[in-house]
N, C-alpha and C positions, 0 to 999 in steps of 0.2 A: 519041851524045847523052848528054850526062848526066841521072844520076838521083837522086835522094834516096834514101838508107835507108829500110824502111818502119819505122813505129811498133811500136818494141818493146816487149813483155808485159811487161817486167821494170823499166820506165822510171818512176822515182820520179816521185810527183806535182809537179806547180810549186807555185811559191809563189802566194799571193792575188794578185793585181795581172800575174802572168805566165803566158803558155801555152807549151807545148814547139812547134816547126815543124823539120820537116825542112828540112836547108840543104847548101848545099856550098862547103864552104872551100876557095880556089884558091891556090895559091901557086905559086913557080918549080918546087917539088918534085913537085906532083903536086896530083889533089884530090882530097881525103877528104870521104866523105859523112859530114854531122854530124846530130846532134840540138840545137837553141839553144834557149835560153830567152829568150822575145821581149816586153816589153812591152806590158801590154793598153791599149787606147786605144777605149773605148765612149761613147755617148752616153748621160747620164744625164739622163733630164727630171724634172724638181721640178714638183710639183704640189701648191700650197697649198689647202685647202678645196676641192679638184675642179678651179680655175683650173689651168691649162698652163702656166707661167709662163717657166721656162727651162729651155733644151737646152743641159748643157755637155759639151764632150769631155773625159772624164778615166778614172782608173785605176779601175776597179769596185771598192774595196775602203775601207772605214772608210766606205760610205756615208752613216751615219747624222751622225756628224763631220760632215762634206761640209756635207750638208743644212742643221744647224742654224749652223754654221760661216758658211757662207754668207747663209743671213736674217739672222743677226744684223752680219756686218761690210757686208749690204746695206741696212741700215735698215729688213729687212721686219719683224723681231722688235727691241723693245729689251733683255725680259730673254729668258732660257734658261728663265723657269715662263710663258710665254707659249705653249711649244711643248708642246699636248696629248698627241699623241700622234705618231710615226713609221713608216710602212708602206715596206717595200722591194719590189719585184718585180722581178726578174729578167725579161731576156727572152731568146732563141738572140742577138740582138745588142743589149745595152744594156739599161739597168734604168730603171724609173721609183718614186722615192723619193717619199710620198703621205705628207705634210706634213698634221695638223689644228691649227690656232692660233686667237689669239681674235680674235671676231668683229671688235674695233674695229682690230685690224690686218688684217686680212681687207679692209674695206672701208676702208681706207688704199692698199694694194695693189691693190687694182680700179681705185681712182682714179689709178692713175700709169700704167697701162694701156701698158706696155712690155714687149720680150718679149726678151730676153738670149740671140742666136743665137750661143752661147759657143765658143770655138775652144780649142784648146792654146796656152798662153802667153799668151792675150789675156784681160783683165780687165776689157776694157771695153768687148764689145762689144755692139752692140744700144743701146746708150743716145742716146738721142735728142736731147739739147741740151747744150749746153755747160756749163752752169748744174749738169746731176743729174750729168754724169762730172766735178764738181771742187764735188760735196757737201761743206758742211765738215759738219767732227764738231766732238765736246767735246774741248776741250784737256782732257791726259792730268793727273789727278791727282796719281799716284802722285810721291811724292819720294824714289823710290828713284834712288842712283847706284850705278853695276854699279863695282866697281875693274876695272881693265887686265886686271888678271891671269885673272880671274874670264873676261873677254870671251876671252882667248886660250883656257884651261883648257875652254870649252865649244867651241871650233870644233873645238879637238882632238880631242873625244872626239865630235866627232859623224860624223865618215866611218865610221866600225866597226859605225856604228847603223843605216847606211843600205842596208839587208842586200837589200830588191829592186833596187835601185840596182847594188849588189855583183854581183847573178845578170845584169841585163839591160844595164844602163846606160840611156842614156833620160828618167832619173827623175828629180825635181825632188825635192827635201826641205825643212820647216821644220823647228824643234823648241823646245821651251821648257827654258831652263836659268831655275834659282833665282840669285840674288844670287852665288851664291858659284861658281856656273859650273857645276854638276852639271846634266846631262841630267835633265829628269822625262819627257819622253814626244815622239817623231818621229812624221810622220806623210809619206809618202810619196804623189808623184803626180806624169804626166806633164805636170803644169801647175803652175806654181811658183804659181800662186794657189789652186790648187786643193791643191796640199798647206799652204799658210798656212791656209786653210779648214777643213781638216780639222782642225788643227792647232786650232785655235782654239776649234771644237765638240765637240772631246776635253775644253778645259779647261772649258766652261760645262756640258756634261755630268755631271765629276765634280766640280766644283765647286772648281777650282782657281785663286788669284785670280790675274789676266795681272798684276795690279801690282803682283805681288813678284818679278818677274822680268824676262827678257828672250829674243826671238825671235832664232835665227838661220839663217838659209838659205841653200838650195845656190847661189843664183842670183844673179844682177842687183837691184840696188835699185831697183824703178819706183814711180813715184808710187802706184801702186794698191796696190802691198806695202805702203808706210808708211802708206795709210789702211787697211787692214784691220787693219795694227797697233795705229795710237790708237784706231780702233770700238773694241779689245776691252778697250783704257784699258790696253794692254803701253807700258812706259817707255822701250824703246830697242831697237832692231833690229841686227843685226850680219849682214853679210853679205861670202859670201866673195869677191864681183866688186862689179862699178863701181856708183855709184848715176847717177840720171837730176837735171838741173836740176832740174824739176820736184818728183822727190820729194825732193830739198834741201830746197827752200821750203815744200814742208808740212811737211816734218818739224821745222821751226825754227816754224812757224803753229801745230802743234798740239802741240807739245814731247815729240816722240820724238826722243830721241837716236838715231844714225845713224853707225853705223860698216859702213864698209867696205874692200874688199881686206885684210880677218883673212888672213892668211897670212905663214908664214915669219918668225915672230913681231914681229910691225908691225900697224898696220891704221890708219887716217887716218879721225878724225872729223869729219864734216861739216856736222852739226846739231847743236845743244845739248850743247855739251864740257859741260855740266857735269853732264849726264849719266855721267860718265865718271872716274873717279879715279884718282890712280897713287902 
């Protein structure tokens, strides 16, 4: 029978977001027992004012991001000084992140009385009519246009960034570049909405404005990515794979520019070229 290696004393810690697991690599040559670093995948439940409100599955790490990331591109929070205070706990599986905001968002949230049983990859689920999964937002203020170069010069520099991604694979990335292409900050997670989220509650945390910039990710363009993006009033989205119909049509509705397939120095604009300059 095979067996794993046991856990060695001498075995660097993982990264946030990763755990080590014994494995065995099989090839024609033979198999070697391994140590891998393996992607964490917990349930984190948000709990507004004591309400339970949603379970998502995601990477245990930047929770605090996450949390506020998330009420604000879900309509529960409009600004980031609405959000008093943030409590994390940990548990042996999964954390519960204990959200205090104000009263009159409180009892806005009661009243929608829905409960978001969140999966990896899904954005939308739990929502109960057709009407609240194709919520409009405010069209996007900002009049910023990104140049070309700018959109290539950021997808470039953003795989080197994507450092748990590097150890496990698995991992989904956003990150926010400035006008002129430079990375200011990734934010990493098994759920590409749930690293936009993150991603987004980094910026209203330190008080970075989303409208002198723009979002790019590791993933597919889906409608929910391009409304997380105009919630947080980001001017244009760049993504390295396909976009969906759907998130065409909003992103031309709320005027986020929409690039995709950034690769191999190309990328096909889909929404609002003039977003876009060359």
């Amino acid at each position: 029978m095979l067996k794993p290696m046991p856990h060695p004393e001498t075995e660097p810690p993982a990264p946030a977001g990763a755990r080590r697991a014994a494995a065995l690599r099989v090839t024609r040559a033979g198999v070697e027992s391994r140590r891998e670093l393996i992607a964490e995948e917990e349930p984190v439940a948000l709990v507004f004012n004591g309400l339970s409100y949603a379970v998502m599955m995601a990477t245990p790490a930047d929770l605090e991001d996450f949390a506020l990331g998330f009420a604000l591109t879900e309509g529960i929070l409009a600004a980031p000084d609405e959000l008093y205070d943030t409590e994390v706990e940990r548990f042996a599986r999964g954390a519960e992140v204990r959200l205090r905001i104000a009263a009159e968002r409180f009892a806005a949230l009661r009243n929608r009385q829905r409960n978001l049983a969140g999966r990896t990859g899904c954005g939308l689920c739990g929502v109960d009519t057709i009407a609240e999964a194709l919520r409009p937002v405010a069209h996007v203020a900002s009049r910023l246009a990104v140049p070309a170069e700018a959109v290539h010069a950021a997808m470039k520099a953003f795989p080197p960034l994507q450092v748990l991604n590097a150890e496990v694979g698995a991992i989904h990335a956003a990150a926010f570049a400035r006008a002129d292409g430079s990375l200011v900050a990734v934010r990493e997670d098994v759920g590409r909405h749930n690293a936009l989220d993150k991603l987004i509650g980094h910026l209203a945390r330190t008080g970075i404005s989303g409208a002198d910039g723009f979002v790019v990710v590791s993933s597919r363009c889906s409608y929910e990515m391009v409304h997380k993006t105009a919630a947080a009033g980001i001017p244009l989205i760049a993504s390295v794979s396909a976009p969906t119909v759907l998130a065409v049509e909003f992103a031309e509705e709320a005027g986020v520019g929409l690039c995709a397939f950034v690769r191999d120095g190309r990328f096909t604009v889909y929404a609002c070229p003039d977003r876009v300059t060359t």
